[in-house]
KOLNUVEX-365943 format. One record per atom (N, C-alpha, C): x, y, z; residue in three letters. Coordinates in steps of 0.05 Angstrom, whole numbers, padded with zeros to 5 digits, always signed. Example, Ala and Ser with C-alpha at 12.3 -4.5 7.8 and 13.67 -1.06 7.14 Angstrom:
BEGIN
+00264-00114+00156ALA
+00246-00090+00156ALA
+00264-00066+00156ALA
+00257-00045+00142SER
+00273-00021+00143SER
+00258+00001+00157SER
! end
This chain:
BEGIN
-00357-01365+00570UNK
-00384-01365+00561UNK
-00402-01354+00583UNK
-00429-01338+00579UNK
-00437-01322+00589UNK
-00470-01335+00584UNK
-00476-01350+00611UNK
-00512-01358+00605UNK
-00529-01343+00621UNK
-00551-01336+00599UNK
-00570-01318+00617UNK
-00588-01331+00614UNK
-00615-01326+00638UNK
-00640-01323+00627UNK
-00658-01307+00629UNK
-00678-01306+00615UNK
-00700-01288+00594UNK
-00725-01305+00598UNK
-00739-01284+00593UNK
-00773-01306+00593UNK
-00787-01288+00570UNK
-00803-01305+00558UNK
-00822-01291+00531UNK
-00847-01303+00540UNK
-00870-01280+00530UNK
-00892-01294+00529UNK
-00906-01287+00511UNK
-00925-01301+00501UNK
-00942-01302+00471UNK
-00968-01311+00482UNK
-00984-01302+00465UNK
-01012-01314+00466UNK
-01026-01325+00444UNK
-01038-01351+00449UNK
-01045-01363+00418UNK
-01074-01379+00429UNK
-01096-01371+00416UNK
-01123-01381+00428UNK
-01129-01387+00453UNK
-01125-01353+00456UNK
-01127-01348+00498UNK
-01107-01368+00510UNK
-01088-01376+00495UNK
-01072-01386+00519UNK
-01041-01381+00526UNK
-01041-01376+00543UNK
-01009-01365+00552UNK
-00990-01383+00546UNK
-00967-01368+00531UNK
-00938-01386+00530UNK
-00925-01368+00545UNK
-00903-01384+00565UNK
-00879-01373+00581UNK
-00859-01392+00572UNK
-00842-01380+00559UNK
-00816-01391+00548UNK
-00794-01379+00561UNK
-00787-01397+00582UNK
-00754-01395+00595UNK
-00737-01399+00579UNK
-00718-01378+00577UNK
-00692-01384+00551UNK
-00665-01388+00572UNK
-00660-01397+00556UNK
-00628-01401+00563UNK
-00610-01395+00535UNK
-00594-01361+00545UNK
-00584-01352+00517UNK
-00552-01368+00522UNK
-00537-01379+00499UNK
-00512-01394+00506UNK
-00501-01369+00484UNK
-00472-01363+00489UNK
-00453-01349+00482UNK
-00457-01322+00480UNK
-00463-01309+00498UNK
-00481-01289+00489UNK
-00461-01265+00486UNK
-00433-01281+00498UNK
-00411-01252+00501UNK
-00396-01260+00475UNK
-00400-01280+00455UNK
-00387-01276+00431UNK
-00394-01265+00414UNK
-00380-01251+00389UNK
-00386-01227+00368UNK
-00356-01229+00351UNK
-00361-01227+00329UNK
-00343-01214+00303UNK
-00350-01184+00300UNK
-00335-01181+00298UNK
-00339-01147+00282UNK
-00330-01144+00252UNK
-00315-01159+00244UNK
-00303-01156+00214UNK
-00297-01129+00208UNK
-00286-01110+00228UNK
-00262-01090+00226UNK
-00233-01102+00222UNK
-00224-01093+00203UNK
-00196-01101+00203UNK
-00188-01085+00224UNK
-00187-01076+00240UNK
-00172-01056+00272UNK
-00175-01071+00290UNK
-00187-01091+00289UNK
-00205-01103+00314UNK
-00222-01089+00336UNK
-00225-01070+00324UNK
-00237-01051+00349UNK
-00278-01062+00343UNK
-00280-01061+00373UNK
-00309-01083+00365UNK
-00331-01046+00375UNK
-00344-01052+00362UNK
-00366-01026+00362UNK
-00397-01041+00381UNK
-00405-01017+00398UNK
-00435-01038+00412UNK
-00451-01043+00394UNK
-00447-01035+00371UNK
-00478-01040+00350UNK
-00470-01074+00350UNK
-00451-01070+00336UNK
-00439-01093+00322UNK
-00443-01129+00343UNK
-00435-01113+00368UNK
-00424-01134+00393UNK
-00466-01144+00396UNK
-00483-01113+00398UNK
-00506-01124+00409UNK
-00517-01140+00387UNK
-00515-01137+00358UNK
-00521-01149+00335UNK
-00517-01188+00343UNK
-00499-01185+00340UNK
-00486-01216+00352UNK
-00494-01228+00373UNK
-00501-01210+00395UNK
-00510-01223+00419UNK
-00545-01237+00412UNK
-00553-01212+00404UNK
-00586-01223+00401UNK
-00599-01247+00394UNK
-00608-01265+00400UNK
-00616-01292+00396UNK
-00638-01286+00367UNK
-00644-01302+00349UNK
-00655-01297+00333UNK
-00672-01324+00314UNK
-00659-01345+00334UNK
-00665-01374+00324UNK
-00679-01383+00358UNK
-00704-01392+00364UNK
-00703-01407+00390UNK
-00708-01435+00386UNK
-00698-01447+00397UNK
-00704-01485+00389UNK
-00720-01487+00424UNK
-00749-01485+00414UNK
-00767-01492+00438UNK
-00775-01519+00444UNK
-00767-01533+00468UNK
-00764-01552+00482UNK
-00797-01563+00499UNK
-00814-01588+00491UNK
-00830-01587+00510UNK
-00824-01604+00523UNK
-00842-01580+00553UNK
-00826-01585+00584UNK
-00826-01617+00586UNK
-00841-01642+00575UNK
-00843-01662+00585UNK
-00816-01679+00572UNK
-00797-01661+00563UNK
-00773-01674+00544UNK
-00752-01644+00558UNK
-00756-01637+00577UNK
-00738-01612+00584UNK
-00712-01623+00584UNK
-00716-01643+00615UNK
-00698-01656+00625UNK
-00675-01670+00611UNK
-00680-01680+00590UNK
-00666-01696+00570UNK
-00656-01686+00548UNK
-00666-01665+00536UNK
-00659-01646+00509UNK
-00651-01629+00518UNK
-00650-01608+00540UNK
-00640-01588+00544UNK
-00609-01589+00540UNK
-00591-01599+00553UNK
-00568-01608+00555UNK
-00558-01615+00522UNK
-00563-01636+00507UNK
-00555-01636+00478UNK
-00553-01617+00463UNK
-00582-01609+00467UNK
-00586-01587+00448UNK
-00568-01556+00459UNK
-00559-01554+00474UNK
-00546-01530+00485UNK
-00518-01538+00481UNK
-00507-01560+00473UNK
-00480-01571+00467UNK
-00478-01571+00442UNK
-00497-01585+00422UNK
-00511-01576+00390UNK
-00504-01546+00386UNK
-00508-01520+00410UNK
-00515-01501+00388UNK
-00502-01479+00402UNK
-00476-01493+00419UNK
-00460-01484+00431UNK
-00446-01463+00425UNK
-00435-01464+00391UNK
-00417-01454+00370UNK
-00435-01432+00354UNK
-00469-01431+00370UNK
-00480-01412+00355UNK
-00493-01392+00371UNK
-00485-01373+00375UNK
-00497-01357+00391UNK
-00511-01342+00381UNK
-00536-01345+00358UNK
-00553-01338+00359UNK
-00575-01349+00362UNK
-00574-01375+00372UNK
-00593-01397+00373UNK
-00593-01393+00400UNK
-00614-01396+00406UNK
-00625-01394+00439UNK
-00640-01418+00452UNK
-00634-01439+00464UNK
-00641-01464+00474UNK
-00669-01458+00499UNK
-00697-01459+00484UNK
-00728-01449+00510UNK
-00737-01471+00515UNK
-00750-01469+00538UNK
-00768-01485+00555UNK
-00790-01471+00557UNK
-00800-01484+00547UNK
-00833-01475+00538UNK
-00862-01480+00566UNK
-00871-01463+00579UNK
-00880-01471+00604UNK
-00920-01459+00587UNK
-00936-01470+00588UNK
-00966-01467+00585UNK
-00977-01460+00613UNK
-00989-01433+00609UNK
-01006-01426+00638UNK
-01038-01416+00621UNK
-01062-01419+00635UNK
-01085-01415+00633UNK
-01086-01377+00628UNK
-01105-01366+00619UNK
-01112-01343+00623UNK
-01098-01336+00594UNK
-01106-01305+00603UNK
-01092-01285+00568UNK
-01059-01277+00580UNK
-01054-01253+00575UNK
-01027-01246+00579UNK
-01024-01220+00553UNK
-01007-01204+00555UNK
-01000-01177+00526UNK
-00968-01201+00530UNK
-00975-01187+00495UNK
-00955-01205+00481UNK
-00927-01176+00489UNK
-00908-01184+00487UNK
-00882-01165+00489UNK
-00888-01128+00472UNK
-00878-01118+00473UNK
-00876-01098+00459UNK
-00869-01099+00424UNK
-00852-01115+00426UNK
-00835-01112+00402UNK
-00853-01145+00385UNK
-00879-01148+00394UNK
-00896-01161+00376UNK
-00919-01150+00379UNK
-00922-01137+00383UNK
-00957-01120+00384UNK
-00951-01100+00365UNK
-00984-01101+00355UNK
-00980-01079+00327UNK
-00972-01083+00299UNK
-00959-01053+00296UNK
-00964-01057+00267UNK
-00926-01076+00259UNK
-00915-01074+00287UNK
-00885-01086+00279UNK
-00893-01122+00275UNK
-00906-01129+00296UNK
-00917-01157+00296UNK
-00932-01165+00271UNK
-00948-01139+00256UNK
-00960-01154+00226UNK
-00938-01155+00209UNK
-00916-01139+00206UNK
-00900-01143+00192UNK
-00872-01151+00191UNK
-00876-01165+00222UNK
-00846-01186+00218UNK
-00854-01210+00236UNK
-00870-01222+00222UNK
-00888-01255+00240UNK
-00854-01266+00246UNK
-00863-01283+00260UNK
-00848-01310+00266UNK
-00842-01335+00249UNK
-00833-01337+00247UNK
-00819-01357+00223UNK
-00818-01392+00240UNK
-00839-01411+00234UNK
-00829-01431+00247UNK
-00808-01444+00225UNK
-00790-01457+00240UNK
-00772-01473+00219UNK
-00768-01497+00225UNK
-00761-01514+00204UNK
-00754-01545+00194UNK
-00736-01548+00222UNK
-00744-01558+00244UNK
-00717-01572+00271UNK
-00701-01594+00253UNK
-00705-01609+00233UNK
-00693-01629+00225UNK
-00673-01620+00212UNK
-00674-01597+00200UNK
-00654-01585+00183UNK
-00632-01576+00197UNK
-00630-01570+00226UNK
-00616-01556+00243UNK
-00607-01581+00269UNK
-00622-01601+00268UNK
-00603-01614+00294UNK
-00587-01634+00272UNK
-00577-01648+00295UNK
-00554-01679+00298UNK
-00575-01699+00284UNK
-00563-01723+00266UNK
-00582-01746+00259UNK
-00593-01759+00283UNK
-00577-01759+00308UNK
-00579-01775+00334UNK
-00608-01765+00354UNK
-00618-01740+00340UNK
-00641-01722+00356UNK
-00659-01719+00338UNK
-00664-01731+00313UNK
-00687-01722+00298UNK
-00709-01733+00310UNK
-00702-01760+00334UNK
-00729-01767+00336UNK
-00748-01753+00361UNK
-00730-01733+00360UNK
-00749-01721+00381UNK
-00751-01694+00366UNK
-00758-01698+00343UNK
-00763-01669+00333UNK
-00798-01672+00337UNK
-00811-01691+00342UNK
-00839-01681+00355UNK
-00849-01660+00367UNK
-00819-01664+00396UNK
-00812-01651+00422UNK
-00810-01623+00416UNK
-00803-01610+00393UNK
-00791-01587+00392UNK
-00802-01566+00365UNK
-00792-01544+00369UNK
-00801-01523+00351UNK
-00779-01510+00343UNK
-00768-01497+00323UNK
-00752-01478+00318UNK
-00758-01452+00304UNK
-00769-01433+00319UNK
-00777-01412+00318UNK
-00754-01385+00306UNK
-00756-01368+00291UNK
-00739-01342+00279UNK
-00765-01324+00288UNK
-00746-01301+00304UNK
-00748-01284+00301UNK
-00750-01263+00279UNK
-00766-01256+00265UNK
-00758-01234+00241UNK
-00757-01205+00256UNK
-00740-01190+00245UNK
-00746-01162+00242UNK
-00766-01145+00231UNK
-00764-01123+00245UNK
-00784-01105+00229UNK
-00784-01093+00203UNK
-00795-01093+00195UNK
-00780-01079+00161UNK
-00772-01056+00156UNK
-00751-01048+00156UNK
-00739-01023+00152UNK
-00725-01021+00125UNK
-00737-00985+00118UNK
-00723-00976+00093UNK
-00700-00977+00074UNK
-00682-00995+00089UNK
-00660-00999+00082UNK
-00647-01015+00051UNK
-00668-01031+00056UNK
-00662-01050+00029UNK
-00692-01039+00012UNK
-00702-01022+00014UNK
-00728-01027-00001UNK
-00717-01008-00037UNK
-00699-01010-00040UNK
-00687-01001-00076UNK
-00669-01019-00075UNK
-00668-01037-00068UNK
-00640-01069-00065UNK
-00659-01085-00083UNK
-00644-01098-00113UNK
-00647-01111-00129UNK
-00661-01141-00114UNK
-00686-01145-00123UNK
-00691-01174-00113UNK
-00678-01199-00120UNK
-00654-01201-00131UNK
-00628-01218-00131UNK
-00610-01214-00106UNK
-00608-01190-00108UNK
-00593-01190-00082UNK
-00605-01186-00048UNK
-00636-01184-00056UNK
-00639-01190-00025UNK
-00636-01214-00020UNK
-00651-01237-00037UNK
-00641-01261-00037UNK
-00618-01279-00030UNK
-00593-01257-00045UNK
-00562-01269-00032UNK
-00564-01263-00010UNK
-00566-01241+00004UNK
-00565-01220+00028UNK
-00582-01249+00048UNK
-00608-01250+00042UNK
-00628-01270+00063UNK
-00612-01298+00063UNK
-00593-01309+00039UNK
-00593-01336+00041UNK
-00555-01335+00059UNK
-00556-01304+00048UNK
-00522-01302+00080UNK
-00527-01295+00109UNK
-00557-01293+00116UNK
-00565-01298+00136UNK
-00566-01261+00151UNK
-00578-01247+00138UNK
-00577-01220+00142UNK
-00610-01221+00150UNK
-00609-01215+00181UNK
-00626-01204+00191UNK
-00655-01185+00174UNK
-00646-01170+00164UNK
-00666-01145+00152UNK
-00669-01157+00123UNK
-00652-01169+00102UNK
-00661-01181+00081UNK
-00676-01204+00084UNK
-00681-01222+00097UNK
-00702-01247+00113UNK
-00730-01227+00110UNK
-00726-01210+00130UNK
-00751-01194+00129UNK
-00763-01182+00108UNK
-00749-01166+00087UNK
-00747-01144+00066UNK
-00765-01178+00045UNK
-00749-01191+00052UNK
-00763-01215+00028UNK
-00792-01221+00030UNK
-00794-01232+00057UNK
-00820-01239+00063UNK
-00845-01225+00063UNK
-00823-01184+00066UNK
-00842-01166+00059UNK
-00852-01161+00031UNK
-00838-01172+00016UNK
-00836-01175-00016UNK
-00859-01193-00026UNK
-00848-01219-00019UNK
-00869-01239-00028UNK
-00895-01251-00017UNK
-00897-01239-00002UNK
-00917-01242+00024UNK
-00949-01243+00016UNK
-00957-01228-00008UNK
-00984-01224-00013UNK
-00987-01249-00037UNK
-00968-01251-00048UNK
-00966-01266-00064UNK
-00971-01297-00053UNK
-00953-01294-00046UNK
-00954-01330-00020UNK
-00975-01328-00012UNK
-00987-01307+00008UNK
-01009-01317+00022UNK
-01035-01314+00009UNK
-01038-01299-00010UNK
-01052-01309-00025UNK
-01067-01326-00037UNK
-01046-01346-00049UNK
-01045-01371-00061UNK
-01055-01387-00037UNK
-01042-01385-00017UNK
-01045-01404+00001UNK
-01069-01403+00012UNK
-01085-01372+00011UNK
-01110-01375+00016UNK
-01130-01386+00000UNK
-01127-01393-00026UNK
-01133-01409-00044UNK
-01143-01432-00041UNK
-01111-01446-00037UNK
-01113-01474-00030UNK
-01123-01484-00002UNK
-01116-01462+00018UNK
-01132-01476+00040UNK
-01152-01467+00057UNK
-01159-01435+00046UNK
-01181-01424+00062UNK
-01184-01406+00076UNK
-01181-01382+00077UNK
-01180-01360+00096UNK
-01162-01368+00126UNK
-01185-01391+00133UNK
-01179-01391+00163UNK
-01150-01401+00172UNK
-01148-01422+00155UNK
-01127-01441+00150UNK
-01102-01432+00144UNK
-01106-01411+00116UNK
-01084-01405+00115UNK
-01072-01379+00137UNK
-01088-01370+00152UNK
-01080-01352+00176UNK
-01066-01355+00200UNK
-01079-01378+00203UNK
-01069-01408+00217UNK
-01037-01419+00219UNK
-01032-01414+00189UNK
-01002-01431+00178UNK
-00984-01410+00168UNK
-00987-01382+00167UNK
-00975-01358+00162UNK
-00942-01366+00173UNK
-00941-01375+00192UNK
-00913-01371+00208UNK
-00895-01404+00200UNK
-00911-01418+00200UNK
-00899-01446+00174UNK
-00895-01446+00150UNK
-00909-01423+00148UNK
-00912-01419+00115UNK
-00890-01401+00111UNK
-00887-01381+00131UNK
-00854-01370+00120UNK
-00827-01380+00117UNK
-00828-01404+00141UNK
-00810-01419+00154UNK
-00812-01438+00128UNK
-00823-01444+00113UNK
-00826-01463+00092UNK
-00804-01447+00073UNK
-00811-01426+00067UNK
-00801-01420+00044UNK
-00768-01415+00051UNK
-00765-01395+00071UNK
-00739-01398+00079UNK
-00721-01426+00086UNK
-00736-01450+00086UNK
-00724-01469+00084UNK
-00715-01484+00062UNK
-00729-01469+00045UNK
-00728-01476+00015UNK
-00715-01463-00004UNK
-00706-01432-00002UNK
-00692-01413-00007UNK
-00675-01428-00020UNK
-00649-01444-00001UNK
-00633-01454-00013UNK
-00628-01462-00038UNK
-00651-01486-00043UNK
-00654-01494-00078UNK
-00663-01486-00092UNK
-00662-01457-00086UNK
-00677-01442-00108UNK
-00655-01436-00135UNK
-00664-01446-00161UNK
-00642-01442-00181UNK
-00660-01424-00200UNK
-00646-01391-00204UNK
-00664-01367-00213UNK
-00660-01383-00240UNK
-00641-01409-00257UNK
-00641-01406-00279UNK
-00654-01427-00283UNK
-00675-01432-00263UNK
-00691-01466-00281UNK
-00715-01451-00276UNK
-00720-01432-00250UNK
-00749-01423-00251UNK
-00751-01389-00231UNK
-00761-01376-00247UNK
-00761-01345-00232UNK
-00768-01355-00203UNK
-00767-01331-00189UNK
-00778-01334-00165UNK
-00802-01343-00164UNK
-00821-01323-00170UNK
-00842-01322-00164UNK
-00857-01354-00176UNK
-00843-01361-00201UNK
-00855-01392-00199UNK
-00847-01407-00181UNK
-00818-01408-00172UNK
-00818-01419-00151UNK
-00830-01421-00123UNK
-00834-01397-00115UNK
-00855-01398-00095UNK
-00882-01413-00091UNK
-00903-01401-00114UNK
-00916-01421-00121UNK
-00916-01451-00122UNK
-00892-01463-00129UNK
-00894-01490-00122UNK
-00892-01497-00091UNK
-00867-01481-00076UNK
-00868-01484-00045UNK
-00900-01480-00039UNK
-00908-01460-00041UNK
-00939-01459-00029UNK
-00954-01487-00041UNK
-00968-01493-00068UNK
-00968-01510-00075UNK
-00957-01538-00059UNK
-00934-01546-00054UNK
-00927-01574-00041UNK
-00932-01566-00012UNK
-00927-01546+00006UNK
-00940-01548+00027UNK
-00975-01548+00035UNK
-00992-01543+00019UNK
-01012-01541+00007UNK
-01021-01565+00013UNK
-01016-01582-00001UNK
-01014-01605-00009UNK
-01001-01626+00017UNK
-00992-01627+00032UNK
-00988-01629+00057UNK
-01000-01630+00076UNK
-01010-01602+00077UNK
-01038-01590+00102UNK
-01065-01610+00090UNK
-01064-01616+00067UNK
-01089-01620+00058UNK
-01096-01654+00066UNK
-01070-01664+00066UNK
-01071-01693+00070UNK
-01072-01696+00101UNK
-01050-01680+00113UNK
-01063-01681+00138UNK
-01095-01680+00152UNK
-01098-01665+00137UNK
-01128-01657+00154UNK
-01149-01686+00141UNK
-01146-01696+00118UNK
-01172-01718+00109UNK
-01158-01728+00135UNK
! end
C-alpha cells in the first residue's frame, strides 16, 4: 500500500479551507482486460480519489485511524483533515470556472458509508464527491441507461445526470426555499439525490416525479430546520 499526501483548498464566505488528505491504496487498479496488461489511463482512473470523508481537526486524532481502516479496501475514498485559515485563497484549477459550474461537489449521506460503531460521530465529518466535468460522451446515452451507468458508479454518468436534471431540481428547490437558500444547498442537494438514486423504481414513478419528491422531502427538512 502506497500513502500519500495532497492538500486542497476551497473558499466558502472568504474563508479558507486547507484539507490535508491522506490518499490510502493509491497503487491499486483493475483493468478488466482479459491479458492482464494494465494501461495508464486505466491504472490513473483507479488511483484518483473521488469520495473524501473530511475529518474535523478537533476529532482528527481519534477518527483518522478508523476511518482509514473503514476505507482501506477502497481506494477511491480519500481519508482529509480539514485545517480553517483566515483570509481568501484561488480555489484549484480544476474548480474555477466554467468546469466548477458544471461539476459542483456533491456532499453525501457519511451515515450511508461508515460502520454502525461511527455514526455518532457523523457530526464530526463530511463526505464530499468529487464530480467530473461534463463531457460529450454520454450526451445521445438513453436516460435509463445513464442512470444504470451513475448507479454502477461511473464517474462521467454521475455527472452527465446531474447535468440532465439540474435545472429541474434546482428549480423547484428555488421554489421551496428561495434563491439564496437554494444556492446555499446546491452541493446537498445533489448529494441528496444520488443518495437516493438507489430507490428509484422507473415502474412506480418516472424520474422526473421522482425527483420532485427528493427535492420536496429535503425541502421540507431545510424548512424545519431553520423555524
Amino acid at each position: 500500500m502506497v500513502i500519500m499526501l495532497a492538500s486542497i483548498t476551497s473558499v466558502t464566505c472568504g474563508v479558507s479551507t486547507t484539507i490535508t488528505a491522506i490518499t490510502i491504496g493509491i497503487d491499486r487498479y483493475t483493468t478488466g482486460q482479459a491479458s492482464g496488461a494494465a494501461t495508464v489511463g486505466a491504472a490513473l482512473d483507479e488511483q484518483v480519489p473521488r469520495l473524501f470523508c473530511v475529518v474535523a481537526p478537533g476529532r482528527a486524532d481519534a477518527l483518522v485511524a478508523p476511518l482509514r481502516e473503514h476505507f482501506e479496501q477502497e481506494p477511491q475514498v480519500t481519508v482529509l483533515v480539514e485545517r480553517r485559515t483566515s483570509g481568501g485563497g484561488d480555489l484549484p484549477g480544476e474548480l474555477t470556472g466554467r468546469a466548477r459550474l458544471r461539476a459542483p461537489v456533491a456532499q453525501r449521506d457519511p451515515v450511508r458509508a461508515l460502520p454502525p460503531e461511527l455514526h455518532a460521530e457523523v457530526p464530526h465529518l463530511r463526505l464530499v464527491q468529487r464530480m467530473e466535468p461534463v463531457r460529450r460522451s454520454l450526451e445521445d446515452t438513453a436516460m435509463t441507461e445513464v442512470v444504470e451507468r451513475c448507479l454502477a458508479g461511473e464517474p462521467e454518468a454521475v455527472s452527465e445526470l446531474w447535468w440532465r436534471v439540474s435545472p429541474r431540481v434546482l428549480a423547484r428547490l428555488r421554489l421551496r426555499l428561495g434563491d439564496f437558500a437554494a444556492e446555499r444547498a446546491t452541493s446537498q442537494m445533489v448529494g441528496r439525490v444520488l443518495d437516493e438514486l438507489p430507490g428509484h423504481d422507473p415502474e412506480r414513478a418516472p424520474l422526473t416525479l421522482w425527483l420532485d419528491t427528493v427535492v420536496d422531502a429535503y425541502s421540507e427538512e431545510q424548512t424545519r430546520v431553520l423555524r
